[in-house]
Structure formats: C-alpha cells, structure tokens
ROBAVEX-809689 format. One record per residue (C-alpha): x, y negated, z negated. Coordinates in nm, 3 decimals. Each point is the difference from the previous one (the first is absolute). Layout:
! ROBAVEX-809689
{c1 X&c2 Y&c3 Z}
...
END
This chain:
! ROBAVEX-809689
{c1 -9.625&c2 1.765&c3 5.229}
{c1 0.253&c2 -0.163&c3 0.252}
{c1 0.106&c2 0.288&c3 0.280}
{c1 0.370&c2 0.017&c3 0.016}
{c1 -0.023&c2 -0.159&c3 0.336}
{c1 -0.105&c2 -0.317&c3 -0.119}
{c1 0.254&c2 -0.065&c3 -0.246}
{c1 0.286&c2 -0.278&c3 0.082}
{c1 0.312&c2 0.031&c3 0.010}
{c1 0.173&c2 -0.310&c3 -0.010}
{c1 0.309&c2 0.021&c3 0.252}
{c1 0.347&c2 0.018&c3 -0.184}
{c1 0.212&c2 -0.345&c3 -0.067}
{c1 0.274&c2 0.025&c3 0.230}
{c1 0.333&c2 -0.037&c3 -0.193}
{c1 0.060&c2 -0.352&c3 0.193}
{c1 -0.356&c2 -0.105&c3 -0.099}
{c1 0.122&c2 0.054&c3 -0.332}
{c1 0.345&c2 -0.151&c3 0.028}
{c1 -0.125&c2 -0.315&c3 0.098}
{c1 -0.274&c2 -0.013&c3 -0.204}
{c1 0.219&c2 0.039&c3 -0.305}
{c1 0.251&c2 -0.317&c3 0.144}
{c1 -0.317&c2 -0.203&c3 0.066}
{c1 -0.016&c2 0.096&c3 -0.364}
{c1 0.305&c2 -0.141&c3 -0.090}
{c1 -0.001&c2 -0.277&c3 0.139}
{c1 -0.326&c2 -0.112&c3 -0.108}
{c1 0.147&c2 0.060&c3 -0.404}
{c1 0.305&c2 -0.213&c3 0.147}
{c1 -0.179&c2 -0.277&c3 0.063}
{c1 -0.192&c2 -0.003&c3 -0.269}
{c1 0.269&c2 0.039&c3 -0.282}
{c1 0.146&c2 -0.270&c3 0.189}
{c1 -0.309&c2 -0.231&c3 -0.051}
{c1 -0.027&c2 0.076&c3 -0.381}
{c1 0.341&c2 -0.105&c3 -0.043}
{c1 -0.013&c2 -0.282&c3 0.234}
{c1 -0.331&c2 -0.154&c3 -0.141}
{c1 0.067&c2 0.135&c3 -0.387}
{c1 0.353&c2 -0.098&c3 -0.043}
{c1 0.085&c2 -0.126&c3 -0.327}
{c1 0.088&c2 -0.385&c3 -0.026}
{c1 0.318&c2 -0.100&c3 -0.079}
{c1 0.097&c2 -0.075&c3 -0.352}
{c1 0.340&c2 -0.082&c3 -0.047}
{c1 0.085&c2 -0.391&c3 0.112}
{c1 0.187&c2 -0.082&c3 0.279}
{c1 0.274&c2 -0.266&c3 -0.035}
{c1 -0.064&c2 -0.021&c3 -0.390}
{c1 0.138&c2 -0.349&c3 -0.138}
{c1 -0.021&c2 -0.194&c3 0.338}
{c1 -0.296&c2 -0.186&c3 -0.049}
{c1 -0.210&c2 -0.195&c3 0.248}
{c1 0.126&c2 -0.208&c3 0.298}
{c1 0.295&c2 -0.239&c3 -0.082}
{c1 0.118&c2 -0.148&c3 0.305}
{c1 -0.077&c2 -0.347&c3 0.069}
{c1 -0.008&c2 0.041&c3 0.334}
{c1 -0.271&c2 0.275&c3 -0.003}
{c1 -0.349&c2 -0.208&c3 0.094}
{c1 -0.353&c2 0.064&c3 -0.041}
{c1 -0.269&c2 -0.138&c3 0.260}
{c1 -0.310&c2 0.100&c3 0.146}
{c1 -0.151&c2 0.005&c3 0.257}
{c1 -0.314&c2 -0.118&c3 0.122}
{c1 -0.231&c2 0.303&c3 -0.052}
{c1 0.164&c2 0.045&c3 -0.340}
{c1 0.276&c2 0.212&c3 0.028}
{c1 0.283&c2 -0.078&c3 -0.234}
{c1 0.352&c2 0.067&c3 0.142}
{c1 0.290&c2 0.021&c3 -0.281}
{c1 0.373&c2 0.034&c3 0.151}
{c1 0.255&c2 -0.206&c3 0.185}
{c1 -0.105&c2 -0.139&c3 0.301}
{c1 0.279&c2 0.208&c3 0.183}
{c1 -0.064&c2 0.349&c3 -0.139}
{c1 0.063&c2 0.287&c3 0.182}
{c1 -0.324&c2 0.189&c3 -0.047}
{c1 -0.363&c2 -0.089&c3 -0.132}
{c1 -0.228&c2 0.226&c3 -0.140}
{c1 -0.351&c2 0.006&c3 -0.075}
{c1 -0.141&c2 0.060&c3 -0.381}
{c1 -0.389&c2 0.023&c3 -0.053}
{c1 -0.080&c2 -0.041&c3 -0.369}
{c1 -0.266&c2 -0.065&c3 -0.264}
{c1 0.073&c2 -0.199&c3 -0.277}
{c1 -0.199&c2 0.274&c3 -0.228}
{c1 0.123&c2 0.281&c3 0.168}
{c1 0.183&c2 0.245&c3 -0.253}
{c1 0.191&c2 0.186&c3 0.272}
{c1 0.123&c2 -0.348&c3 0.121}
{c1 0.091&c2 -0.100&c3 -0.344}
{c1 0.206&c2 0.351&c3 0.013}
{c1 0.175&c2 -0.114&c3 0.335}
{c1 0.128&c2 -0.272&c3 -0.127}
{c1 0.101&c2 0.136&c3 -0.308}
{c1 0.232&c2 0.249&c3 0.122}
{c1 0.049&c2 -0.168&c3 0.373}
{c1 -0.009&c2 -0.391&c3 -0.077}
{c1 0.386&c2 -0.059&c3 -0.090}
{c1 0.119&c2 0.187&c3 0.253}
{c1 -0.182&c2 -0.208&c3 0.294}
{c1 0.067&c2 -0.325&c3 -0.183}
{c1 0.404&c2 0.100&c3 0.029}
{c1 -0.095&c2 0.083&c3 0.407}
{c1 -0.203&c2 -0.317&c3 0.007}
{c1 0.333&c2 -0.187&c3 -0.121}
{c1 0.234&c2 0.129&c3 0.148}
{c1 -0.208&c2 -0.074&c3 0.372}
{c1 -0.051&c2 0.351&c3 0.057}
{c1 -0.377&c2 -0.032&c3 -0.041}
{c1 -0.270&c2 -0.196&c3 0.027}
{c1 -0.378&c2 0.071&c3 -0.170}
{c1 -0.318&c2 -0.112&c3 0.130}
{c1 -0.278&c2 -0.019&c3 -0.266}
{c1 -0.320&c2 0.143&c3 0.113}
{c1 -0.231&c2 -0.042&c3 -0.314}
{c1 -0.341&c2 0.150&c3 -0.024}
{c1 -0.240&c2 -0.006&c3 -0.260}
{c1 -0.251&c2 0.330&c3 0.009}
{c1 0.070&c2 0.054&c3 -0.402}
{c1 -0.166&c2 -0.339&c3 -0.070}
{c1 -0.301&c2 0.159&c3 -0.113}
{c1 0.243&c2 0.266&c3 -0.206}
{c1 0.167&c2 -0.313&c3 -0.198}
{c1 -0.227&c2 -0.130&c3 -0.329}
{c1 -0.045&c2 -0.399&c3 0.147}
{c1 -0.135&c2 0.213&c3 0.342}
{c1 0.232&c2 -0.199&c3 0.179}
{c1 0.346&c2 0.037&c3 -0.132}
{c1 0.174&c2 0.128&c3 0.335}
{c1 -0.127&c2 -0.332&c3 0.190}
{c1 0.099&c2 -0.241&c3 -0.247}
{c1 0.357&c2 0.158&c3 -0.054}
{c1 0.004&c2 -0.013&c3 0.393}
{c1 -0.117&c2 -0.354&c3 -0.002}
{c1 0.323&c2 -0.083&c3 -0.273}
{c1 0.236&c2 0.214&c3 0.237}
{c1 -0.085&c2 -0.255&c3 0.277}
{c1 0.040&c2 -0.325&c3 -0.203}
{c1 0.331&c2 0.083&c3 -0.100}
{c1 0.081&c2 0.085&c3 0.328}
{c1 -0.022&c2 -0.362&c3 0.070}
{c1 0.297&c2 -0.079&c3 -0.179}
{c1 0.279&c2 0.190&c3 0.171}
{c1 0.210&c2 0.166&c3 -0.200}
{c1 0.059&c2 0.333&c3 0.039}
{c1 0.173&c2 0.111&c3 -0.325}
{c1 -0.291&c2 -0.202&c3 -0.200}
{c1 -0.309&c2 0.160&c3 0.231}
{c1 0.180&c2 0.351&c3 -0.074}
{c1 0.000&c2 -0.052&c3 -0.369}
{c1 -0.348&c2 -0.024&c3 -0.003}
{c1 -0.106&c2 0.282&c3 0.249}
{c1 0.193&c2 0.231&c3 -0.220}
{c1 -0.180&c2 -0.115&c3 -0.323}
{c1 -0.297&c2 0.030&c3 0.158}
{c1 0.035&c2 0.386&c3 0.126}
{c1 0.244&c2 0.105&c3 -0.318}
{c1 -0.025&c2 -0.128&c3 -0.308}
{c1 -0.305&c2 -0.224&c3 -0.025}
{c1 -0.236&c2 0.231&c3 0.241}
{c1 -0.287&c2 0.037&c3 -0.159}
{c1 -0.185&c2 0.337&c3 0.008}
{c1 -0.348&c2 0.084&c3 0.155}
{c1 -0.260&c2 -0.089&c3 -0.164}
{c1 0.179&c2 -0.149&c3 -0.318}
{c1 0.039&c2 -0.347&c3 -0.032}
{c1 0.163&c2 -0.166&c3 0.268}
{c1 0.186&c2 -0.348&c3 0.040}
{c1 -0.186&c2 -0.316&c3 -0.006}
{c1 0.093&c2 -0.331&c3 0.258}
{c1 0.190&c2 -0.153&c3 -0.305}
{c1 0.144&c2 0.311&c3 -0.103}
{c1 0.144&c2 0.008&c3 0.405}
{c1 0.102&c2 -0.329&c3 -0.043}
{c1 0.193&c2 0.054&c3 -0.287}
{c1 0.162&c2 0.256&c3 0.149}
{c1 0.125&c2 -0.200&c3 0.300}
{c1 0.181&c2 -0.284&c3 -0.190}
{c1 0.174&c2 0.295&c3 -0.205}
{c1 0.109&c2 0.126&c3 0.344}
{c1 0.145&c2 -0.378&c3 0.084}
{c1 -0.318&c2 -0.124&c3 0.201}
{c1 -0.037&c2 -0.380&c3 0.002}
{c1 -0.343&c2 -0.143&c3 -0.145}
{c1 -0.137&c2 -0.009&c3 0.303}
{c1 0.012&c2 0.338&c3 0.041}
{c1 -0.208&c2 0.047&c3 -0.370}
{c1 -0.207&c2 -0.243&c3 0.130}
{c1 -0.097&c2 0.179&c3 0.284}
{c1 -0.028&c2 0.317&c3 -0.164}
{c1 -0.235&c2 -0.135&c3 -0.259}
{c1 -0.230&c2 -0.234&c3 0.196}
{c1 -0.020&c2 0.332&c3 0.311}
{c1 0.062&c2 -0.236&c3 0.265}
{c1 0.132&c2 0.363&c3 0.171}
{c1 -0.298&c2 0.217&c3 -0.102}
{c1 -0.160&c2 -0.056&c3 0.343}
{c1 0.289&c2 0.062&c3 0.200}
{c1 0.089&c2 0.302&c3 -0.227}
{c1 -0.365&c2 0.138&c3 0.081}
{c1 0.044&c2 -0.052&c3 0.425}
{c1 0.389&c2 0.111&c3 -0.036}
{c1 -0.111&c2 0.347&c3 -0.225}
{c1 -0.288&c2 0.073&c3 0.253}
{c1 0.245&c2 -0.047&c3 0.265}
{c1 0.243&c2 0.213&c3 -0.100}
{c1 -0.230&c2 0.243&c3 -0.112}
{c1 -0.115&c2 0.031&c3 0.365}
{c1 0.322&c2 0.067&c3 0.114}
{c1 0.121&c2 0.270&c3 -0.189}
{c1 -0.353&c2 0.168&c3 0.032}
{c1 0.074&c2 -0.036&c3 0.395}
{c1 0.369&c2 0.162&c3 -0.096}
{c1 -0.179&c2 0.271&c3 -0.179}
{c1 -0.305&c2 0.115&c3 0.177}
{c1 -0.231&c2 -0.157&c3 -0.310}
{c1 0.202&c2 0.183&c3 -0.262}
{c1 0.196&c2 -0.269&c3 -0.151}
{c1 0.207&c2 0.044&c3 -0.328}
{c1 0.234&c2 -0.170&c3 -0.150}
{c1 0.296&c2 -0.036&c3 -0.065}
{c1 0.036&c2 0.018&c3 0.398}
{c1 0.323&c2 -0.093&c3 0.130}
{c1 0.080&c2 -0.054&c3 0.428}
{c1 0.378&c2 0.003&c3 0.173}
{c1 -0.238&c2 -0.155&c3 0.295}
{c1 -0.250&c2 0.261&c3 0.109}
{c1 0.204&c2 0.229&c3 -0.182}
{c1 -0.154&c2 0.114&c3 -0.372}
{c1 0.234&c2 0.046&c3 -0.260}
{c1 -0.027&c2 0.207&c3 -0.306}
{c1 0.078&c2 -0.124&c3 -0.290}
{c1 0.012&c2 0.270&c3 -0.207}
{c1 0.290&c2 0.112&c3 0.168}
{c1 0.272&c2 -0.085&c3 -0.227}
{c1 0.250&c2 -0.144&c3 0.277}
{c1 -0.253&c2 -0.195&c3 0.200}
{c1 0.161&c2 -0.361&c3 -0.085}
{c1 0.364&c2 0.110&c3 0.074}
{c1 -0.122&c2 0.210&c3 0.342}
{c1 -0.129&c2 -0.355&c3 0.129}
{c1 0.266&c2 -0.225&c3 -0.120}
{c1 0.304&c2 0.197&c3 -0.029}
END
C-alpha cells in the first residue's frame, strides 16, 4: 500500500490557466463551425436572371488562345475572370444553371469577360470514357468561328440542358455536332466536331489547365473553380456575379 507521502497531488489550475484555456476553446469551435459552413454550404437553387438567356450581343467574341484557353466577352471589358470546368461535372452543370444568365447579361453589357479553362478528369466517369475531351475538343472548333452569342448557345447546352450525367450515356461526335448547327454554327464547325480535328489540342489544352489550377490549389483541384486573378471566388455565394460586375 502507497504511504501517504507518495501520493500526488497535482497543483491547482490557476483561474487564468483556466480562462484561457476555455477561449482557446472557443475559438477553436469558431473556426470550425466556420469551416462546416464554409465547405458544406448548400448550392444555390433558385436561377439568377431567369428569362435572359445566353449571350446576345454581337459584339461579344470568342477566341482562344494558344494553349487553349477560350476567352468569351468584348474585347474592351472591364474585368476578366477565370472559370475552370468539366464538361461532366454536375456541380458545373449546377453553376451554370443558376449562374449562366446572369454572366451572359455582364458579358453583354462589357462588364465581364470569361476565360474558359476546360479540363477533363471525369473522362473516365462519362460511358464513351472520353466524353469530357471530346466535348472540349467541340468547344474549341466552334471557337473558330467567332461569334460570341452562337459559342454561348452552345456552352450553355452543353452544362444545362443536354449535360449528360456520370456514367449514363453521354453525347456522341454527331450528337455534338448536331448540337452546334442548332446553336447557329456553320458546317465547318460540324465538320470539325465530327471528324475531331480538335481532340488533340483539347487533350494538351485540358492537361494544361489542369496543371494550373492544381498549382492554384496546392493539388486539390475541384471544380467549378472560379479566379478574380489570384483571387478565388465562391460561387456558391449567391451575389458573386453582381459583387464582380456591379
């Protein structure tokens, strides 16, 4: 049996101790409330800009650039942001959904620009394993042609109504074509879709921009993943598009 003398006695908590233990405490439950919300909000449902439709303007313009970026807006608008997307991704698809009409009135009325940064991880999640390339590779052909108001028809078919869903059957090269002289492509265009004269330059361009936002995000890329520069944006929040382009 233990003598008396050799029990311990742990030394009393002073009352600061405790004081600051308990707002280390707090703080610690701060922060991580704030991180649920932040990382579990809910996505936005109800449709921004309802009735507007896509991009209008004539004088709105899509090019791209060499690595494969594909800019839609007026030459002079006042501010360009940066949209990484998958062609399969459902959170995308929900972007433009509720987000799409409002830009394209921004994009017309010069207030923004968008560059295009299309990747393709989800290939292997589409039914033809390479769905998110080839819809890439169509994005780029009928960026050859111009037009903005025609180029943003078809981007918004692609991520709204004609978005196909993981794993279920997916659009074919004809079915893309078919979809681009609906949206007011030239043959050409079609022609390009069908024959994937832009599946190479769809693969390099999607690896590309892959790399970059994985360099933006520490090798933790997602998307939708939208950039005011270095800046990222969340596009959950339901005022994101009128905070940028007032």
């Amino acid at each position: 049996m233990s003598s008396a003398g050799s029990q311990h006695n742990p030394r009393p908590v002073s009352s600061n101790t405790t004081y600051a233990l308990a707002a280390v405490a707090v703080v610690v439950i701060g922060l991580l409330v704030f991180a649920a919300f932040k990382w579990n909000k809910p996505t936005p449902t109800e449709v921004r800009n309802d009735g507007y439709g896509p991009v209008r303007e004539a004088a709105v313009q899509v090019t791209t650039t060499p690595e494969g970026v594909i800019r839609l807006g007026r030459p002079d608008a006042a501010k360009t942001v940066d949209i990484f997307e998958d062609p399969l991704c459902p959170a995308c698809g929900a972007m433009e959904t509720t987000f799409g009409q409002e830009l394209a009135q921004k994009i017309d009325e010069g207030k923004l620009a968008v560059n295009y940064h299309f990747v393709a991880f989800l290939d292997e999640q589409s039914k033809s394993k390479d769905y998110s390339t080839r819809a890439i590779a169509a994005n780029l052909c009928f960026a050859q042609t111009g037009s903005g108001p025609t180029f943003g028809k078809f981007h918004e078919a692609l991520f709204t109504t004609k978005q196909p869903d993981e794993g279920g059957a997916d659009l074919s090269n004809p079915a893309l074509a078919t979809l681009a002289t609906e949206s007011g492509a030239p043959e050409s265009v079609a022609s390009c879709i069908t024959g994937g004269a832009q599946l190479d330059a769809a693969r390099t361009a999607a690896g590309k921009n892959l790399a970059d936002l994985d360099a933006r995000t520490g090798n933790k890329s997602a998307t939708p993943a939208i950039y005011d520069g270095t800046t990222a944006i969340d596009w959950r929040d339901d005022t994101w598009v009128t905070t940028l382009a007032p």
